[in-house]
Structures are given as structure tokens and as C-alpha cells.
N, C-alpha and C positions, 0 to 999 in steps of 0.2 A: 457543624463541627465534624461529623464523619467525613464529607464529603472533603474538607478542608484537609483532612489529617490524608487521607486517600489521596488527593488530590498528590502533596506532597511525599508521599512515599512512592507515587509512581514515576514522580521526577527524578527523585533522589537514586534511587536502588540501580537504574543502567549507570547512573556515573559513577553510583560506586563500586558496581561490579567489575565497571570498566578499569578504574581504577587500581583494581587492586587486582588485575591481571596486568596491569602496566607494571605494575612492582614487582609480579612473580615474572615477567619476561625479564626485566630490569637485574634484578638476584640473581638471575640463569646466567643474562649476559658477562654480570661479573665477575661469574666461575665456578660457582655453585651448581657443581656436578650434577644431583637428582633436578636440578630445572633447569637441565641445558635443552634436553627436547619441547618445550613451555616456546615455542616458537613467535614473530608478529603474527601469522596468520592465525594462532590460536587467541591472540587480543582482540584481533580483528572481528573473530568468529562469536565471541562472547559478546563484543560489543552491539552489533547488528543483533543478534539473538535475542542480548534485553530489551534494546529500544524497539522491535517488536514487537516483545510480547506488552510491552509498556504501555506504548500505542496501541493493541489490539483493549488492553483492559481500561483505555481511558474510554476508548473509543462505547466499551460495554458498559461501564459504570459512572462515568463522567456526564453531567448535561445530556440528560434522554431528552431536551427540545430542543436544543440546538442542529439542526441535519447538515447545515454548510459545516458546523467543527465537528462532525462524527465523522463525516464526509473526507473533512482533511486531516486526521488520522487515520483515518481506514488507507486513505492513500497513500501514509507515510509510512502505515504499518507494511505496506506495501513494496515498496519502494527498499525500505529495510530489511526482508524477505527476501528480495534480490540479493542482495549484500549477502546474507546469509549463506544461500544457495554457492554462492560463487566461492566465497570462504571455506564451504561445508568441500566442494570440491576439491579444491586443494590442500585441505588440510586432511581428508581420508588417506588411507594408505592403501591406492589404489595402483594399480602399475596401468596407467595410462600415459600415453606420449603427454608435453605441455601443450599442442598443438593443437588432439581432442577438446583437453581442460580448457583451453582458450576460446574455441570454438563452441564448446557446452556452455562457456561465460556468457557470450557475444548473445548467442539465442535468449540465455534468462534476461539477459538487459536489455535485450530490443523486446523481448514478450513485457518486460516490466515496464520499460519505458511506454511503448503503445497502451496497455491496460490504464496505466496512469493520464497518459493524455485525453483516451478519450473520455475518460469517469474526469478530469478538470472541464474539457470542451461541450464536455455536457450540460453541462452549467446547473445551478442549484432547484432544478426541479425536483418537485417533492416525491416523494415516494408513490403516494398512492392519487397523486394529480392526474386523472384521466382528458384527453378530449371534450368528450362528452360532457365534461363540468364547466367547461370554458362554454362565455357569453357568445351567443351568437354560431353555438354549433349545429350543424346541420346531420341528420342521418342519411345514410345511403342511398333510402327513399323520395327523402324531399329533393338531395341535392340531383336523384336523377330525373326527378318532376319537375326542376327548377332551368333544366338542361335541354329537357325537351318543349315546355314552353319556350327556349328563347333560341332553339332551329325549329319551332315551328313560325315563329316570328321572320327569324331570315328567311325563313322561305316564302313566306307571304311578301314581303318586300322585295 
């Protein structure tokens, strides 16, 4: 029951947050003085923030044996922290060129893209899966005992 009730309150709360900074953008645009600065990039920035932090506490509280779906929240939370970033930049009241800003985007999304590639191309190996536990592994030792019998072999031949 908890985890069902958790479960659903981690879904629900980014799209209602989301939401309901859609309305306060929404009310600005219609002329409502005090939320004319309530900007998209401030929608934007709420929206990646909670699906974040969403992501990070499924990822902590959700299915502890599950590693491939901890795995692809972590990367989602991920990926969404990008989003953030880039947001976060543009929406400070920084007096930077948009040319910087674009350029400090460019870097979080190629650093975010790559980190995400390689944690998918890595594929669902386990955490604490050594070498050494795999069938048929050899130590350093044997395998240069196993090297030197067989150039001692070539060379007898």
C-alpha cells in the first residue's frame, strides 16, 4: 500500500506542478500585471526540476531490485537535469551575451547526452559483477603460465 500510494504521488505532483505554472504563465499572458514576468522559461524550469527530482526519488525509493529500472531513472533523471541547467541559465538575470548562454547549453547537452549514452551502451551489468566471478576466469598468473607454455610449444616446433 505505501509503495502504491508513493508510487502515485511521484507521478502525479511534476504534472501538477507543471500545471499549474501553465496557468500562472497562462493569467500573466492575459494581462495580469503582477504575472507578466511568470515567463515560458520559468514553466520550463519547474517542469524539468520536478521530473527530476521525481525521477531521482523513484529511482531511491521505488523497486530496490529492480537495477535495469533504477538504472533508467537515474538516466532520466539525468537527462532532465540537462533541461534544468539550460533553463536555469536563461532564466537567471545574468547579463551574459545569448551566444555564451547558447554555447554553456550546447556543452550541458553534449556532457548530458554522452554520460547518458554510455551508462545505456553499457548495458545492464550489475553493480557489483566482477571478472573474477565469471566462469572460466583466469588470474594474471595462470594466464601468463598458460602464454608461456604455448611460445614454449612454438618454439619447439
Amino acid at each position: 500500500m505505501k509503495n502504491k500510494l508513493l508510487s502515485r504521488v511521484l507521478r502525479v505532483c511534476p504534472l501538477a506542478l507543471t500545471t499549474i505554472a501553465m496557468i500562472i504563465w497562462f493569467i500573466g499572458i492575459l494581462g495580469v500585471q503582477a504575472l507578466k514576468p511568470f515567463t515560458f522559461i520559468y514553466v520550463a524550469l519547474i517542469f524539468f526540476c520536478a521530473y527530476s527530482i521525481s525521477f531521482l526519488l523513484r529511482a531511491i525509493f521505488e523497486n530496490k531490485d529492480d537495477a535495469i529500472l533504477k538504472r533508467t531513472w537515474l538516466i532520466m533523471m539525468g537527462s532532465f537535469l540537462v533541461g534544468f541547467f539550460i533553463c536555469l541559465i536563461f532564466a537567471l538575470p545574468l547579463n551574459i551575451d545569448v551566444t555564451v548562454g547558447t554555447v554553456i547549453s550546447g556543452v550541458l547537452v553534449a556532457l548530458g547526452v554522452a554520460v547518458t549514452l554510455s551508462l545505456i551502451f553499457r548495458g545492464p551489468k550489475k553493480w557489483d559483477e566482477g571478472d573474477n566471478e565469471k566462469e572460466g576466469y583466469k588470474t594474471y598468473r595462470e594466464r601468463k603460465a598458460e602464454e608461456l607454455k604455448n611460445k614454449e610449444k612454438q618454439d619447439e616446433e
